[in-house]
N, C-alpha and C positions, 0 to 999 in steps of 0.2 A: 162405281165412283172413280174420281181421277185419281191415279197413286201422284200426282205432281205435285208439290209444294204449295201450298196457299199461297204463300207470301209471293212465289215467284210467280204466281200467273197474276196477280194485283202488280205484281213491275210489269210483267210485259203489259198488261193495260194500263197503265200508268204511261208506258212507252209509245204504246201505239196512237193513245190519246194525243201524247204533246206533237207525234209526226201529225195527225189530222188537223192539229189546230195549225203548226207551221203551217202547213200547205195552204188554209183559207186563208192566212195572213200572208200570204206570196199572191196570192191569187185576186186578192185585194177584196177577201170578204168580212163581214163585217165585224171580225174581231180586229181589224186593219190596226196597229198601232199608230196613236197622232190622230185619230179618227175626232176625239173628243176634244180635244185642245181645239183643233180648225173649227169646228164648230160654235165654241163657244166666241173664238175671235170675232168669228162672224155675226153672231149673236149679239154682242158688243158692241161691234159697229153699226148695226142697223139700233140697235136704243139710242145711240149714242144721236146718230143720225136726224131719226125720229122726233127724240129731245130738241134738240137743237132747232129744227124747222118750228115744231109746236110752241115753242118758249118764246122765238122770234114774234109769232106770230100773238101770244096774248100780251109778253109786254108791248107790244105797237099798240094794241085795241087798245090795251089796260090808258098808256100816254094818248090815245086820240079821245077815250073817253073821259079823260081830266079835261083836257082843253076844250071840249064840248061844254062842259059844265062849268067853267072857266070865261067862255067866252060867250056861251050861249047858242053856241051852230048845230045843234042835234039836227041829226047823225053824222055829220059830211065828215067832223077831225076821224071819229072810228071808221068810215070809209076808208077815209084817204091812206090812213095809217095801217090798214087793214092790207091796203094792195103792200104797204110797204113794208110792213112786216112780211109778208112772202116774198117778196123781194129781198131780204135781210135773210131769210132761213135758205132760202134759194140758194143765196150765195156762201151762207154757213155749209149748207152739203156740198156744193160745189166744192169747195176749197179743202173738206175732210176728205172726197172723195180723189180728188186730183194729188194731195199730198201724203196715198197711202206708203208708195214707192219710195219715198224722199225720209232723208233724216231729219232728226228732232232738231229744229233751234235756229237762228237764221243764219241766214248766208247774204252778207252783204259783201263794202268791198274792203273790210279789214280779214274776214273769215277766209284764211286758209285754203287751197282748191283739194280734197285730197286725192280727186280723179276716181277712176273705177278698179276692181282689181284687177281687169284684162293688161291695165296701163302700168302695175304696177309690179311686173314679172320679170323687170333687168336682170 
């Protein structure tokens, strides 16, 4: 049997453990801290995405097929409405995707410039 201390070889494993786990967390393996967060942002953004294109595209059908029935032009309003709905979602991803880098809220020409922080190191 080992004359050592119980307690003190469950520390040194205990020790040796937390250095292996460092290591694959420097190494960028999958216990990587932040690993989870980016993922879910990302996650987030494609529903978000998603949503947005598909919602475009049944309210237009939902408005071309009122004014079909409205007017009496089956099918041609949900056509039309149809290309224009993806046109409308088109331009919904577009604009979530082009404004991930940008801050929230607009910027016209009352709003402040507050420049970048390279510009702001006097």
């Amino acid at each position: 049997m080992d004359e050592r201390d119980p307690l003190a070889s469950l520390r040194d494993l205990g020790t040796g453990l937390e250095r292996a786990r460092q290591g694959r967390i420097r190494e960028g393996g999958a216990l990587r801290r932040g690993n989870s967060a980016e993922t879910g942002n990302a996650l987030g953004l494609a529903f978000r995405i998603s949503v947005e294109l598909v919602v475009a595209i049944v309210v237009a059908v939902g408005i071309g097929w009122a004014i079909d029935r409205w007017l009496g032009t089956r099918p041609w309003g949900m056509i039309v409405f149809f290309f224009l709905g993806i046109g409308a979602g088109l331009v919904n991803v577009y604009r979530a995707i082009a404004g991930l880098g940008k801050a929230a809220g607009p910027r016209g020409r009352g709003a402040p410039d507050t420049g970048s922080l390279e510009e702001d190191e006097d």
